[in-house]
N, C-alpha and C positions, 0 to 999 in steps of 0.2 A: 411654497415653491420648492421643487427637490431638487437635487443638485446632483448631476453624474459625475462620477469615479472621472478622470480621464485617462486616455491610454498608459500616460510615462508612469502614473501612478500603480495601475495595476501589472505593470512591464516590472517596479519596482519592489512589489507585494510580491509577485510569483517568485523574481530572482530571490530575496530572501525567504523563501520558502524551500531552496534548493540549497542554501548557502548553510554548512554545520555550523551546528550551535557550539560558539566557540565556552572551554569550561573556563567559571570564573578566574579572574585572573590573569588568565592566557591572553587577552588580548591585548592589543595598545594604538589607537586610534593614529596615535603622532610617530608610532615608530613606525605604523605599515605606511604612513605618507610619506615616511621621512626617506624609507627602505626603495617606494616607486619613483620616488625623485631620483635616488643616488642611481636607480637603476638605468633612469631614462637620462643623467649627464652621460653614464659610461657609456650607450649606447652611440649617443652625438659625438663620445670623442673616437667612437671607436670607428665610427660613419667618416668624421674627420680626418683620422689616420688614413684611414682606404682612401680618401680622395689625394691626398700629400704625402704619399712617404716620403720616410726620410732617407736621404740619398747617404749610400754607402762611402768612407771615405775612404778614398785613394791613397797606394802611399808612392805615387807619382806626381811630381805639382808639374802643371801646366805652365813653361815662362815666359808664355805669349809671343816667344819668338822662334818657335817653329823646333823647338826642344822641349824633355820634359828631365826634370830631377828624379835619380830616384833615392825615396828616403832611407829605402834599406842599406844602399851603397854607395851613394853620392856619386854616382855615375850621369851624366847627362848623356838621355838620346837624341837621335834624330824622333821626329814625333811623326814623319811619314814612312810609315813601311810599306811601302809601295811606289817611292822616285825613282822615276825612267831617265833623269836626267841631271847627272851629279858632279857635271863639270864643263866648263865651255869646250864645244868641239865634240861633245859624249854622242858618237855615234849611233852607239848601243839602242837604246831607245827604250829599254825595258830594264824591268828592275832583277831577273834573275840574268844571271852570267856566271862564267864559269871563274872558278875558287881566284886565279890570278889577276881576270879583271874586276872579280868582287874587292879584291883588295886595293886595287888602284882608283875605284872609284870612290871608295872609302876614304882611301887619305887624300883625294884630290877634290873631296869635296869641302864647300867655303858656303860664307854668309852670300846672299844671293840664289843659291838652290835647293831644290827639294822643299822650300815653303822658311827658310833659314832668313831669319834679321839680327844674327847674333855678334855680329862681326869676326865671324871668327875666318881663320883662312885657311889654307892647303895644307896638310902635315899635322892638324891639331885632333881630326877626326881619324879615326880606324875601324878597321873590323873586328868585333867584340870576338874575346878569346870564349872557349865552348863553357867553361865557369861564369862566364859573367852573362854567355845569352841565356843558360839555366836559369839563374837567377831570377829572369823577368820571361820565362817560360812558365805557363799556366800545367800546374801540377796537380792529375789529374787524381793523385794518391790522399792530397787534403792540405799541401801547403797554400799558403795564401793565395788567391788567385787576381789575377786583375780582370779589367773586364774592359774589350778595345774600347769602347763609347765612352770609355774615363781617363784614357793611356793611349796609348798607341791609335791612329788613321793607320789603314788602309789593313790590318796584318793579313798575310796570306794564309790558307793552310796546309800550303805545303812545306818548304827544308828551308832553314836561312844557315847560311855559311858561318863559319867560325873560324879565327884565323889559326886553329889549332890544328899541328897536321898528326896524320898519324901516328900512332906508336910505332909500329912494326913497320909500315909502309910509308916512305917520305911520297908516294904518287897521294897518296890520302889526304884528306883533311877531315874533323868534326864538321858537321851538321847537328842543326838541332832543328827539333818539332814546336813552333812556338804556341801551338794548337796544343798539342798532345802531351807537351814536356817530356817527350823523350828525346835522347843522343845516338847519334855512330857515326860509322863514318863512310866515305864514299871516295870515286874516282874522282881527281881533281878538275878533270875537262867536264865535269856534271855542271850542269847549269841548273843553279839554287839562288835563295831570293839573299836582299843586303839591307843589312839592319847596321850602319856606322853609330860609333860611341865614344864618346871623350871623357877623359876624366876631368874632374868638378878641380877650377883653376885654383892653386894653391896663393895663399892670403901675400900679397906684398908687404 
């Protein structure tokens, strides 16, 4: 009785009939296995990485009470930049106003607004001087950058005020670009957005 070839068999004779004759010596059975394993974990982790990055770290901590830290300064913000309403009575309704009522709603804001559980009260908060909103302004030349989905709700992209006035012109104050990280300065009656900021409470 004869016995036929089957297909995987002759699929197997052809492929090594195309495959070089490796020269003595050169070859190694355990290291070309060992070499498509190592290949096929890197793959999985490399398949793995794409599914999970790893999340960039911040050097803003979140303090779950409507503030964040920053670690470069120790300055506490507000964590919404974008509050229409920073004090009982706040007519206003919006978060840009002009340089004088940016500043009043600055120091008049307290725990209870703008997303605030800090206990903190009237007089502890201010409007960041033009050095300190630089600071946590995204700079577009290659200093560190933050990224608002990590720091900051709401940022606009247009001008937040600074309590800094002019050099030459007391009508002036800085603006800063919290988008663009750039400064200058403008008429006072402009209406620009309000980013209040407290310094980090000294140890009792």
């Amino acid at each position: 009785m004869k016995r036929t070839i089957g297909l995987p068999v002759i699929a197997a004779l052809f492929l090594l009939t195309l495959w070089p004759a490796p020269t003595l010596g050169q070859w190694n059975m355990g290291k070309t296995i060992k070499d498509l394993l190592t290949k096929r974990s890197e793959a999985k982790e490399e398949e793995k990485n794409a599914q999970n990055p790893k999340k960039t770290p911040t050097r803003f901590k979140d303090n779950g009470n409507g503030t964040l830290t920053d670690s470069a300064t120790g300055l506490i913000w507000l964590k919404d930049a974008n509050c229409v309403v920073f004090f009982k009575e706040d007519r206003s309704a919006k978060n840009s106003r002009n340089w004088t009522e940016a500043r009043v709603a600055a120091n008049r804001l307290a725990h209870g607004f703008c997303g605030l559980s800090d206990s903190s009260k009237q007089g502890e908060w201010r409007l960041p001087d033009r050095e300190e909103l630089l600071t946590v302004a995204n700079d577009i030349t290659g200093k560190e950058k933050w990224l608002a989905n990590e720091a900051f709700t709401g940022i606009q992209p247009f001008y937040y005020w600074s309590s800094t006035k002019g050099d030459l012109y007391p009508d002036y104050a800085f603006y800063v670009s919290m988008v663009h990280g750039v400064d200058s300065y403008a008429f006072q009656l402009n209406s620009f957005h309000v980013l209040p900021v407290k310094s980090k409470p000294k140890p009792k």
